[in-house]
C-alpha positions in Angstrom: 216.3 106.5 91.1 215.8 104.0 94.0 215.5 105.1 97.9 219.1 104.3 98.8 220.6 106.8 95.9 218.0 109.6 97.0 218.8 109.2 100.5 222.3 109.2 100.0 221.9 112.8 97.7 220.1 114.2 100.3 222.5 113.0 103.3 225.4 114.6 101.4 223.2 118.0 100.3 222.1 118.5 104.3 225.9 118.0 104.9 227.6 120.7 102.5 224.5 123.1 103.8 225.3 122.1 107.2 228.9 122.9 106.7 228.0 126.6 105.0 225.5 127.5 108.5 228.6 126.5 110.3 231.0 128.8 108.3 228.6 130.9 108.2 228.1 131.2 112.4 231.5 131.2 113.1 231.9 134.5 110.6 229.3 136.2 112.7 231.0 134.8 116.0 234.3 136.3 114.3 232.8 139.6 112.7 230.8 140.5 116.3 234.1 140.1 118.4 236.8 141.8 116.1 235.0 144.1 113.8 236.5 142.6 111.0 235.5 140.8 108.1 235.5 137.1 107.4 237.2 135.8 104.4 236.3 139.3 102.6 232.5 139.0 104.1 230.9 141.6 106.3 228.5 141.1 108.9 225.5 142.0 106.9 226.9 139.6 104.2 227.1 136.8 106.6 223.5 137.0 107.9 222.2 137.3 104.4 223.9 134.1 103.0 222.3 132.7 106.4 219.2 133.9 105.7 219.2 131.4 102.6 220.9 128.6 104.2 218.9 128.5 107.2 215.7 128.0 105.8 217.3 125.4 103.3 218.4 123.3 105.9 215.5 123.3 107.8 213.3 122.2 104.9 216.1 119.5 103.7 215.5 118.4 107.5 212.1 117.9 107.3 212.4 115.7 103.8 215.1 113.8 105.8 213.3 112.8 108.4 209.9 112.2 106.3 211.8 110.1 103.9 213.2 108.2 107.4 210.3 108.3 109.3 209.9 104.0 109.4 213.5 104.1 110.2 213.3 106.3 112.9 210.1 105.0 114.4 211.9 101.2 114.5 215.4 102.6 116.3 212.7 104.7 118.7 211.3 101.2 119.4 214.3 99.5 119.9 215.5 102.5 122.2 212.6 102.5 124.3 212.4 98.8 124.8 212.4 97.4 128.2 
C-alpha cells in the first residue's frame, strides 16, 4: 500500500472517530442539562463509549502527524517565512 492510500485510510478513520467524540460530547451536553437520555444512551453509557474513543483519537493523532511530520515541518516553514 503506498503513502497516499495509507494517509487517505487514516484521514477518513480520524474522521468517523472524530464524528463519534462529537456525538458523543453533545450526548453528555444533552444528558447533564435535561436528565434524559441520548438516542436510548445514559450518561454513564456516553462516557464509557468516550472512554474508548478518546484514547483512539488521540493515538490516531499522533500516527497522523508522525506520518506528516515533513509535510508539516515545510508549511511551518513557509508560514514563518519573512
Amino acid at each position: 500500500m503506498n503513502m497516499v492510500k495509507v494517509r487517505a485510510v487514516l484521514s477518513t478513520v480520524l474522521l468517523a472517530v472524530f464524528i463519534g467524540v462529537l456525538f458523543v460530547t453533545i450526548g453528555v451536553l444533552y444528558t447533564t442539562k435535561t436528565g434524559h437520555p441520548f438516542f436510548g444512551m445514559t450518561k454513564p453509557q456516553l462516557f464509557k463509549v468516550r472512554n474508548i474513543l478518546g484514547p483512539l483519537m488521540n493515538a490516531l493523532i499522533i500516527v497522523h502527524l508522525a506520518i506528516n511530520w515533513g509535510m508539516y515541518k515545510r508549511e511551518l516553514k513557509v508560514l514563518l517565512r519573512k
